[in-house]
N, CA, C and O atoms as a MOPAC input file, in Angstrom:
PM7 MOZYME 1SCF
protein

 N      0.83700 1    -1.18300 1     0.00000 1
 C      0.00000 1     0.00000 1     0.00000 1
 C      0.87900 1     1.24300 1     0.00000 1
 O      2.00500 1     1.18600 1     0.49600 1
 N      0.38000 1     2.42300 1    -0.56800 1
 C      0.86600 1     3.77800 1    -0.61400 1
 C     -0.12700 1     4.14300 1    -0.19400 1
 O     -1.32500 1     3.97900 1    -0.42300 1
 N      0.86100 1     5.00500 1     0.88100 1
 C     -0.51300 1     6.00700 1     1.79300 1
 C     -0.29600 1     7.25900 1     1.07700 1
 O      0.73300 1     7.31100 1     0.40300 1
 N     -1.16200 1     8.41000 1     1.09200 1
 C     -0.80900 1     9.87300 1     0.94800 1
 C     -1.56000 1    10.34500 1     1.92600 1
 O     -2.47100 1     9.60100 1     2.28700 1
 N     -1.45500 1    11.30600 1     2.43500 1
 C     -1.94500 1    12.06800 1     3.87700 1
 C     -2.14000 1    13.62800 1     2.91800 1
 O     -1.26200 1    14.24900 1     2.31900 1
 N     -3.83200 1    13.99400 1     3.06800 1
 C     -4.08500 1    15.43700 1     2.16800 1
 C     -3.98900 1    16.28000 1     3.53100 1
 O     -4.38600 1    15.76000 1     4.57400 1
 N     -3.66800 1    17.07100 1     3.52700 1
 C     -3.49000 1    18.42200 1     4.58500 1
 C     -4.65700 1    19.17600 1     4.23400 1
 O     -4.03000 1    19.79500 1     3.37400 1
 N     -5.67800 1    19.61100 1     4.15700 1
 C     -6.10100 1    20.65000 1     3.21800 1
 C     -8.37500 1    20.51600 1     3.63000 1
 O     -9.17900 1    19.77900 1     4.20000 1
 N     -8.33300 1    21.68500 1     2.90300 1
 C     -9.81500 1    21.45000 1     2.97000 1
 C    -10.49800 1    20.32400 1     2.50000 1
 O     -9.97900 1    19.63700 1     1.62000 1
 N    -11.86400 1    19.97100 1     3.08200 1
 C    -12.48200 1    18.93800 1     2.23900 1
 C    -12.78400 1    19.05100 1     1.29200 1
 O    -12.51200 1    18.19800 1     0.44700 1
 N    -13.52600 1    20.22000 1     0.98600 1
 C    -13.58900 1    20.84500 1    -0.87300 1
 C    -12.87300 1    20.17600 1    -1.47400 1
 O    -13.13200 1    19.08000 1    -1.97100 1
 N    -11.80800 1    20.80200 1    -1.50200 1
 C    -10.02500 1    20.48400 1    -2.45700 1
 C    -10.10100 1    19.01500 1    -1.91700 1
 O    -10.47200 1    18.44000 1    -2.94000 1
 N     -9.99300 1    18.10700 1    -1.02300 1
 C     -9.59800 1    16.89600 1    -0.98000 1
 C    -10.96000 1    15.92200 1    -1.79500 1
 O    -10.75000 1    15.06000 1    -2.64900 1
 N    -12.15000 1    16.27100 1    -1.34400 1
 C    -13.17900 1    15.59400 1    -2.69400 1
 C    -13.03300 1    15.54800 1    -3.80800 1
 O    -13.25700 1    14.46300 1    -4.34500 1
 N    -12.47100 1    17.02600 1    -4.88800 1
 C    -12.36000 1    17.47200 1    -6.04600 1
 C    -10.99800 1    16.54400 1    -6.24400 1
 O    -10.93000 1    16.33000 1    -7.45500 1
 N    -10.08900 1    16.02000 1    -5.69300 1
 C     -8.51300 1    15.86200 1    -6.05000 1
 C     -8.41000 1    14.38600 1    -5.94100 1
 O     -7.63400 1    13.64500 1    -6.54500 1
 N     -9.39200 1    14.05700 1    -5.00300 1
 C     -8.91200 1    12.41000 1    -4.17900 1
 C     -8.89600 1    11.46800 1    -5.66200 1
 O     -7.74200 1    11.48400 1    -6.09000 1
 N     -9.63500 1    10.81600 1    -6.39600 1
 C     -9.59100 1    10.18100 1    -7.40300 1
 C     -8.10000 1    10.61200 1    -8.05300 1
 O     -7.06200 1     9.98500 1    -7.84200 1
 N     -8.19500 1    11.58500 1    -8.72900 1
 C     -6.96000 1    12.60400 1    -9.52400 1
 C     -5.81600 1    12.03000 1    -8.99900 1
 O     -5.11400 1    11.34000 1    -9.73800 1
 N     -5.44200 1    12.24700 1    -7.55900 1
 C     -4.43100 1    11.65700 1    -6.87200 1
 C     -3.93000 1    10.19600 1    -6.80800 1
 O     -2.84400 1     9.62800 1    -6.92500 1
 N     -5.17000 1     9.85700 1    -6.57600 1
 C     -4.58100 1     8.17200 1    -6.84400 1
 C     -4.36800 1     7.63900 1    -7.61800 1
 O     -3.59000 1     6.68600 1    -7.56200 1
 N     -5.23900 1     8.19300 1    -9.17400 1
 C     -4.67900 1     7.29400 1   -10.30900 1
 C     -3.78300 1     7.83300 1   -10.78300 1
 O     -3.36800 1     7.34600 1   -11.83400 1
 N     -3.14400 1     8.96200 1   -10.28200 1
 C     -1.47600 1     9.63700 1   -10.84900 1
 C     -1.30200 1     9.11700 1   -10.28200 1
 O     -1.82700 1     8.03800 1   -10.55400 1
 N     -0.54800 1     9.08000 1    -9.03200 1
 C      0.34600 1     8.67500 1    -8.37000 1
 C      0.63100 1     6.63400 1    -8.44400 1
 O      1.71500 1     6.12100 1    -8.71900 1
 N     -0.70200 1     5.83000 1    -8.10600 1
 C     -0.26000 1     4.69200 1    -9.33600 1
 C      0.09600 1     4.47000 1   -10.42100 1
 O      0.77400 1     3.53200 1   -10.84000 1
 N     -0.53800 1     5.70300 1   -11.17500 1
 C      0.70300 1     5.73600 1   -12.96500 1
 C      1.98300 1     5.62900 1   -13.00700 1
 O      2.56200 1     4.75500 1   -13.65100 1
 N      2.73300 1     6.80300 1   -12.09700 1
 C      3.53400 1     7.24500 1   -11.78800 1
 C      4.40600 1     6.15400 1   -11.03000 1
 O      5.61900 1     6.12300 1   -11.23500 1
 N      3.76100 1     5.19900 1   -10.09800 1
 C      4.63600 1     3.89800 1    -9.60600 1
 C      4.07300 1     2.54900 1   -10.07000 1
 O      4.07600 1     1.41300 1    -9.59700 1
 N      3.62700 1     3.07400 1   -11.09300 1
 C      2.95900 1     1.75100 1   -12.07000 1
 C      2.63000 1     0.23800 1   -11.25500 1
 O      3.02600 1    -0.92000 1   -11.38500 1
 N      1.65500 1     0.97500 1   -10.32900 1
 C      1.29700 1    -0.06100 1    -9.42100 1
 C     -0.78800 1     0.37700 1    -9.80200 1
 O     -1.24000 1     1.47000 1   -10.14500 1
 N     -1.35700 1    -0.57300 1    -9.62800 1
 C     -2.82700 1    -0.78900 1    -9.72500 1
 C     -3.02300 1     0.73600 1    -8.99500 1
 O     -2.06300 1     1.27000 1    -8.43900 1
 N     -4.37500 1     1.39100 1    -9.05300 1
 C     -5.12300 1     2.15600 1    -8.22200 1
 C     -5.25300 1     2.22000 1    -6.74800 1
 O     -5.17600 1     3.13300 1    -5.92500 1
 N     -5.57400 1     0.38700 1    -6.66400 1
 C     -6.24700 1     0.36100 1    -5.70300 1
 C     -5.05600 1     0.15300 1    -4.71700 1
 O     -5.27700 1     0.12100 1    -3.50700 1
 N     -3.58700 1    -0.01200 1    -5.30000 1
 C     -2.97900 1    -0.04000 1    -3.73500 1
 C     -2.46500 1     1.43500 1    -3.17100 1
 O     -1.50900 1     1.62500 1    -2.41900 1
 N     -3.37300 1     2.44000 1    -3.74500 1
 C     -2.81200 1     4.03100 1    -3.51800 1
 C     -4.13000 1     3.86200 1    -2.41600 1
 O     -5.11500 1     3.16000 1    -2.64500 1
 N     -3.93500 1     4.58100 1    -1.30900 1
 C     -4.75200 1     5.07100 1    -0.76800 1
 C     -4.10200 1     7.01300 1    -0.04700 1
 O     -3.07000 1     7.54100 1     0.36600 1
 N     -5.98200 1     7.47500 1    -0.39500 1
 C     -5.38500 1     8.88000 1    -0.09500 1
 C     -6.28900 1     9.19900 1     0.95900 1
 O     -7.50600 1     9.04100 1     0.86200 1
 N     -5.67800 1     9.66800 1     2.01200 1
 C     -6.76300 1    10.21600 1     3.40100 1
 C     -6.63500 1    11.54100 1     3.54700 1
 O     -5.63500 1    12.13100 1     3.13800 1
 N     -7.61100 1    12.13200 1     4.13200 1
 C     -7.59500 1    13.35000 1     4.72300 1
 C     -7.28200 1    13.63300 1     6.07900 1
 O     -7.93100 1    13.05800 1     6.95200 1
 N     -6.29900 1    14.51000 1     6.41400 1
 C     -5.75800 1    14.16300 1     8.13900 1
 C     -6.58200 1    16.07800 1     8.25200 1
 O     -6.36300 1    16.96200 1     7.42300 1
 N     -7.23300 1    16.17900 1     9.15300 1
 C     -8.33300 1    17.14500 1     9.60100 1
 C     -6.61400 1    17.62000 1    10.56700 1
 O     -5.88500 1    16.89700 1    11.24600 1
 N     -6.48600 1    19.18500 1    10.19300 1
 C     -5.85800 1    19.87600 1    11.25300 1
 C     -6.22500 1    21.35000 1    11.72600 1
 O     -7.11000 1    22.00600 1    11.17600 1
 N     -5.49300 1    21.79300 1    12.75800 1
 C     -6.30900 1    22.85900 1    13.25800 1
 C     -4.94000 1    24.16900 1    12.23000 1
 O     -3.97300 1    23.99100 1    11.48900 1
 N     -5.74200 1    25.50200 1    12.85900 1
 C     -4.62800 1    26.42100 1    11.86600 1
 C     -5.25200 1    27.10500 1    10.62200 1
 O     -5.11800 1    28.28100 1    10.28300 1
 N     -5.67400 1    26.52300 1    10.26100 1
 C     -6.10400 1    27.15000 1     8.79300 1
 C     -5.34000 1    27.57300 1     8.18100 1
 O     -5.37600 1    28.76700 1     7.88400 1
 N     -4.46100 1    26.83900 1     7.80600 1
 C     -3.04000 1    27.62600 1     6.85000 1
 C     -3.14200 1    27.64500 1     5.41000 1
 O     -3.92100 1    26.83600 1     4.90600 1
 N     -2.39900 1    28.53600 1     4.55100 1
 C     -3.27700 1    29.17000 1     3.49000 1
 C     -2.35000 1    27.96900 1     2.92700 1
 O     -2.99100 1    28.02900 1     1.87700 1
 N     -1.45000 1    26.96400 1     2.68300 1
 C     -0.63800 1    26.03200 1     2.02300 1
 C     -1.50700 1    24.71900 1     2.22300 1
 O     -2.11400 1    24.52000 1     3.27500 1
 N     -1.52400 1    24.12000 1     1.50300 1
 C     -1.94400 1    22.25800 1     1.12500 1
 C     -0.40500 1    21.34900 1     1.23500 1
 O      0.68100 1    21.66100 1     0.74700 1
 N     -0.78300 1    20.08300 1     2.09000 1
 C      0.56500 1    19.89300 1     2.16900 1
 C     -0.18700 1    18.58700 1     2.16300 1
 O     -1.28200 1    18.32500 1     2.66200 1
 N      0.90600 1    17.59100 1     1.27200 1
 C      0.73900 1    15.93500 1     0.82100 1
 C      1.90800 1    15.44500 1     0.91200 1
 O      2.94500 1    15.63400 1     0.27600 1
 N      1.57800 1    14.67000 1     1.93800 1
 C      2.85600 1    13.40900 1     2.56200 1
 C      2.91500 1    12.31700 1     1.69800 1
 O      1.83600 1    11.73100 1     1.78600 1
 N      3.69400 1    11.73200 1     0.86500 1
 C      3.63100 1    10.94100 1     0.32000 1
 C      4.69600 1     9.72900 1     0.91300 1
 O      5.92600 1     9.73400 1     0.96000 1
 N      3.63400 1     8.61700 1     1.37500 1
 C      4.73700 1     7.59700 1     1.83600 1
 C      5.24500 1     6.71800 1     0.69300 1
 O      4.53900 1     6.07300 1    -0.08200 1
 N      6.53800 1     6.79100 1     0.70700 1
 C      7.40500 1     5.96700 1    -0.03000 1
 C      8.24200 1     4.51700 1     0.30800 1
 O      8.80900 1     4.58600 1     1.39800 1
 N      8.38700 1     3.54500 1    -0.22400 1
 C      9.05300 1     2.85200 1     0.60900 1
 C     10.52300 1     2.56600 1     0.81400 1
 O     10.94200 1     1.79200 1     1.67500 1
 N     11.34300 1     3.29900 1    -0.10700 1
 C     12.64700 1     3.53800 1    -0.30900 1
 C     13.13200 1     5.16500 1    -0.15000 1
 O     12.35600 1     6.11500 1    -0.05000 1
 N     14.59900 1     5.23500 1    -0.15400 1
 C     15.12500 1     6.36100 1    -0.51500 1
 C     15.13900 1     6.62200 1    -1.73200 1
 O     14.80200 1     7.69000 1    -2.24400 1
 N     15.63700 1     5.40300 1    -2.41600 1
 C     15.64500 1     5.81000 1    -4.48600 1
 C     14.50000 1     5.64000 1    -4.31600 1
 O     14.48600 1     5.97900 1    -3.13300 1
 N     13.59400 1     5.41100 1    -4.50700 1
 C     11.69500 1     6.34200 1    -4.66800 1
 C     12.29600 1     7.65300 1    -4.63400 1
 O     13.09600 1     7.84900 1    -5.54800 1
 N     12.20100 1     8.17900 1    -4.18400 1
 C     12.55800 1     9.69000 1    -3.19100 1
 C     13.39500 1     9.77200 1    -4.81400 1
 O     12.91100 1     9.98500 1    -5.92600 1
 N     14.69600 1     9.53000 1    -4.43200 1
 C     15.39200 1    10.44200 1    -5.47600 1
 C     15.10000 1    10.08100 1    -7.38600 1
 O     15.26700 1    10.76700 1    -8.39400 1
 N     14.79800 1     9.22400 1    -7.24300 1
 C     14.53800 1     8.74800 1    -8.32900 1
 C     13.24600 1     9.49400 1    -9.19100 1
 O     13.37500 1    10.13100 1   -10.23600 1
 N     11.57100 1     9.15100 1    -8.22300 1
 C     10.54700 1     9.78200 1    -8.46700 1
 C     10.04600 1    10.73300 1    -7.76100 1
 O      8.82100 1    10.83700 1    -7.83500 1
 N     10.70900 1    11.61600 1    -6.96100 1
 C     10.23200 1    12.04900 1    -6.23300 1
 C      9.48700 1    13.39500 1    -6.67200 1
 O      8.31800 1    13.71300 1    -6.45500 1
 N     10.86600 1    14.36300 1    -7.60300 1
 C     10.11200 1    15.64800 1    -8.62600 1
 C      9.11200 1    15.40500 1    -9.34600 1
 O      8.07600 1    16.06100 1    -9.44800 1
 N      9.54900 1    14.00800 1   -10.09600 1
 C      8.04000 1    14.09500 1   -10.92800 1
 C      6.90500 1    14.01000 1   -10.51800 1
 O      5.92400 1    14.43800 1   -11.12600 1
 N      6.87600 1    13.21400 1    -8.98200 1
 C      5.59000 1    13.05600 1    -8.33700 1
 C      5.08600 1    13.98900 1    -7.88100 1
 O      3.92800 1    14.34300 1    -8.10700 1
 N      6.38000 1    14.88500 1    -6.70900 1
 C      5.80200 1    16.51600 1    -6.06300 1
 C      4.94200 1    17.27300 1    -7.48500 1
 O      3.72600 1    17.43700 1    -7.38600 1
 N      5.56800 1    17.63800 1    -8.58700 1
 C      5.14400 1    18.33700 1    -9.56500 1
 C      3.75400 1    17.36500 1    -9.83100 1
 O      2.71200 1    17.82000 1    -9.36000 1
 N      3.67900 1    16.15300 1   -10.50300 1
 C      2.39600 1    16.16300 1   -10.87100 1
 C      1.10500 1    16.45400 1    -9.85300 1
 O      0.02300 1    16.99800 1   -10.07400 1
 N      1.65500 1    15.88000 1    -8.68100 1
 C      0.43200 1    16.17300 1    -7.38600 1
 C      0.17700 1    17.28400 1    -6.90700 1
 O     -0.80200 1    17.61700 1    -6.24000 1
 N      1.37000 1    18.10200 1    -7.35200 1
 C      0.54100 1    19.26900 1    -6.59800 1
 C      0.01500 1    20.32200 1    -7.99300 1
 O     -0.59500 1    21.34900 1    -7.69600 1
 N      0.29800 1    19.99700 1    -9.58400 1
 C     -0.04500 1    20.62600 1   -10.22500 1
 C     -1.63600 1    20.31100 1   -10.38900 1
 O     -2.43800 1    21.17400 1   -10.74500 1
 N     -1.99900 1    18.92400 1   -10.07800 1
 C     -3.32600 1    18.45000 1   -10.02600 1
 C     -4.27600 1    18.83700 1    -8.84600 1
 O     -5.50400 1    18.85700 1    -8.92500 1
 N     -3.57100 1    19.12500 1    -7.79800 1
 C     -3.96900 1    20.07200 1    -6.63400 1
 C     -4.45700 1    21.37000 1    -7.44500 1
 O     -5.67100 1    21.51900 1    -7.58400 1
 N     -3.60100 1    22.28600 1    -7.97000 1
 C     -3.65400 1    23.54700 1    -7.91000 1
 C     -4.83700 1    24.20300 1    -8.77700 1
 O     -5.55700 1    25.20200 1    -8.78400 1
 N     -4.52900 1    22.70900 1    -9.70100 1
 C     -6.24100 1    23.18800 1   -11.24300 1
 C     -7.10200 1    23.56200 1   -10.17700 1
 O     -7.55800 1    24.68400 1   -10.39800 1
 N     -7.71800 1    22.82200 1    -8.55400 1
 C     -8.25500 1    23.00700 1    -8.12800 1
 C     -8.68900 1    23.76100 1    -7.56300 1
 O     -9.90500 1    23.95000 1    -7.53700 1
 N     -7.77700 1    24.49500 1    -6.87200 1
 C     -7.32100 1    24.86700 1    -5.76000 1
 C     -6.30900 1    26.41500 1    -5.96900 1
 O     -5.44800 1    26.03400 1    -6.76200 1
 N     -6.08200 1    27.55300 1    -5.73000 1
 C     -5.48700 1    28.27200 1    -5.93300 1
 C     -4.50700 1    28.40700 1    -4.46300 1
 O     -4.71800 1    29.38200 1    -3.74200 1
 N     -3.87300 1    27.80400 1    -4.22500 1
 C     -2.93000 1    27.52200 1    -3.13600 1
 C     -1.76100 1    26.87200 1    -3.22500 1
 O     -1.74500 1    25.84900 1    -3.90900 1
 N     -0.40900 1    27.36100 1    -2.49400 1
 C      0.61400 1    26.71200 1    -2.62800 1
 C      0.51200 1    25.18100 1    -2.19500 1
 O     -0.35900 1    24.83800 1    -1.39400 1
 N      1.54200 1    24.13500 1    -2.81300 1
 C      1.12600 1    22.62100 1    -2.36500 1
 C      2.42000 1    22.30700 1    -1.81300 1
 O      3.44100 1    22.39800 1    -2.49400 1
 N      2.42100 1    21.98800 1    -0.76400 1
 C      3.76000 1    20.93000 1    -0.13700 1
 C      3.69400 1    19.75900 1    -0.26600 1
 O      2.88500 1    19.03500 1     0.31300 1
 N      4.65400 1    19.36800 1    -1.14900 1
 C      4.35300 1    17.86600 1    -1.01200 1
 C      5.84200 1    17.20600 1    -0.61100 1
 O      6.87500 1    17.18100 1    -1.28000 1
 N      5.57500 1    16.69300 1     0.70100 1
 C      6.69300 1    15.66100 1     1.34900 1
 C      6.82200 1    14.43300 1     1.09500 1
 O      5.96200 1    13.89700 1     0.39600 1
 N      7.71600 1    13.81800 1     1.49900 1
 C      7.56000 1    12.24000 1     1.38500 1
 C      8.48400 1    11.82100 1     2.62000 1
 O      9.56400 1    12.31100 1     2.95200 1
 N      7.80600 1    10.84000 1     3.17600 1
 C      8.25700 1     9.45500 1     4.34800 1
 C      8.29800 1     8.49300 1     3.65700 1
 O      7.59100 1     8.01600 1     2.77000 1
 N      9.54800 1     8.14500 1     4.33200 1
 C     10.22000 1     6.29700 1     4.04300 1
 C      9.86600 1     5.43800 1     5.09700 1
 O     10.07900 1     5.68200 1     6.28500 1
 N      9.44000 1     4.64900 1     4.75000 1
 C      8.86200 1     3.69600 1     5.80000 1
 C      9.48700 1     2.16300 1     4.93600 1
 O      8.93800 1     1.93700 1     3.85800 1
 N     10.20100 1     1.51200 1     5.23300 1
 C     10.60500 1     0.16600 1     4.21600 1
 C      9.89800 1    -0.91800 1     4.98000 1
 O      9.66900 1    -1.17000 1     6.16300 1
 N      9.58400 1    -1.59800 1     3.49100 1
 C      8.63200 1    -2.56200 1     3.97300 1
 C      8.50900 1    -3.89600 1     4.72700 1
 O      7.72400 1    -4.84000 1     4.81600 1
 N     10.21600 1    -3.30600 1     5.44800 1
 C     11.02000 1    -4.31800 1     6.78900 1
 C     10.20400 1    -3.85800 1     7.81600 1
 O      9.87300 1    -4.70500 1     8.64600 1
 N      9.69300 1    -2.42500 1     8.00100 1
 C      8.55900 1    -2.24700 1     9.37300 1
 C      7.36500 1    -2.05100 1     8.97500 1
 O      6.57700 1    -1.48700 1     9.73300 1
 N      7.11800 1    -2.31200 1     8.18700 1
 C      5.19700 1    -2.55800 1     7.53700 1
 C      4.67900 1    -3.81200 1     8.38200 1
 O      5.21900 1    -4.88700 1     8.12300 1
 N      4.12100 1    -3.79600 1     8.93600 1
 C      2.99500 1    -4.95000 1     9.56200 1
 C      1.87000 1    -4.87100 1     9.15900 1
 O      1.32700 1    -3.76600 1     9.18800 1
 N      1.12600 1    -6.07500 1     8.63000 1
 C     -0.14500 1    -6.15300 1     8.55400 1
 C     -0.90000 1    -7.30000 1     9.72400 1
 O     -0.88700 1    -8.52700 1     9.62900 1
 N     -1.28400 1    -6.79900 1    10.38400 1
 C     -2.53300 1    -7.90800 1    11.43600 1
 C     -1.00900 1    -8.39500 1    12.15100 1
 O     -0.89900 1    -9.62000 1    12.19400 1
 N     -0.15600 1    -7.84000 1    12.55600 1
 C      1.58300 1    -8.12400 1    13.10400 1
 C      2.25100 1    -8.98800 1    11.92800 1
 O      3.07000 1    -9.78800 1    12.38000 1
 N      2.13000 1    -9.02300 1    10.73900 1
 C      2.63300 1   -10.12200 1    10.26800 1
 C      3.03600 1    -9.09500 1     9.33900 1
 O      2.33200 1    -8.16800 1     8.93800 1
 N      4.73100 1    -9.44800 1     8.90600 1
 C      5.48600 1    -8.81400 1     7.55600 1
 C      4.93800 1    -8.45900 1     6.37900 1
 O      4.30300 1    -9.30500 1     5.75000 1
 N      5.07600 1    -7.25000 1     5.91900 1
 C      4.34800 1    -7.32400 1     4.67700 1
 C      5.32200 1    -7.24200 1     3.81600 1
 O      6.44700 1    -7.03300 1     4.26900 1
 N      5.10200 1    -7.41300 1     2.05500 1
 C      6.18600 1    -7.40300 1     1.05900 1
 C      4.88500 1    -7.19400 1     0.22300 1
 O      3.66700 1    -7.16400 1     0.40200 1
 N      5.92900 1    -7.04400 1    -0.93500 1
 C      5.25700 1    -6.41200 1    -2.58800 1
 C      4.55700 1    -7.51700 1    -2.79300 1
 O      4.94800 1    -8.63800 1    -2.47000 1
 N      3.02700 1    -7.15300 1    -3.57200 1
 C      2.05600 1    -8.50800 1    -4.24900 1
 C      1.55400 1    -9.09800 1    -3.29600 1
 O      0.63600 1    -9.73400 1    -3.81400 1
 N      1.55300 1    -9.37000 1    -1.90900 1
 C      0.85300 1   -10.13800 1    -0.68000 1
 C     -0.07400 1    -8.81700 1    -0.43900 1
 O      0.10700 1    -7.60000 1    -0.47300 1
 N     -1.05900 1    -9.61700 1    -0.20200 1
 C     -2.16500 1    -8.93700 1     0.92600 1
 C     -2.37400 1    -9.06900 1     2.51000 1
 O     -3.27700 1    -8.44500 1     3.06700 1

């Protein structure tokens, strides 16, 4: 699974959520359905949109990482007239647990 974490209004996260996931599976040429995108509700009201993108490597990161910041947040912005942060976390899929049990690529 790929998580993304939306920072941002619900407006902008309804209008984007689809948009987001099937880029960002294009983009790691993995199915749709193992993108998942949530909305994390914060306090602040800050005028920036910010998208965590979990990765499971460092080369992710350096490898795809511009093309991904750029497409996600240019698909943000059609929406949205706001700056987009988009981060990324490494999490390798040596500490992924599912139900406590190891996870790896292609298992459910």
């Amino acid at each position: 699974m790929i998580f993304v974490d939306f920072l941002g209004d619900a407006t902008t996260f309804r209008a984007v959520c689809e948009s987001l996931r099937s880029a960002l599976a294009q983009l790691l040429r993995v199915g749709p359905e193992a993108v998942v995108v949530r909305r994390v509700v914060t306090e602040g009201g800050a005028a920036e949109l910010e998208l965590w993108v979990e990765l499971s490597s460092e080369e992710q990161v350096v490898r795809r990482g511009g093309e991904i910041a750029a497409t996600l947040a240019e698909l943000v912005r059609a929406h949205a007239q706001q700056d987009v942060w988009v981060m990324f976390r490494v999490v390798p899929r040596s500490y992924a647990f599912l139900n406590g049990r190891p996870r790896a690529r292609g298992r459910a």
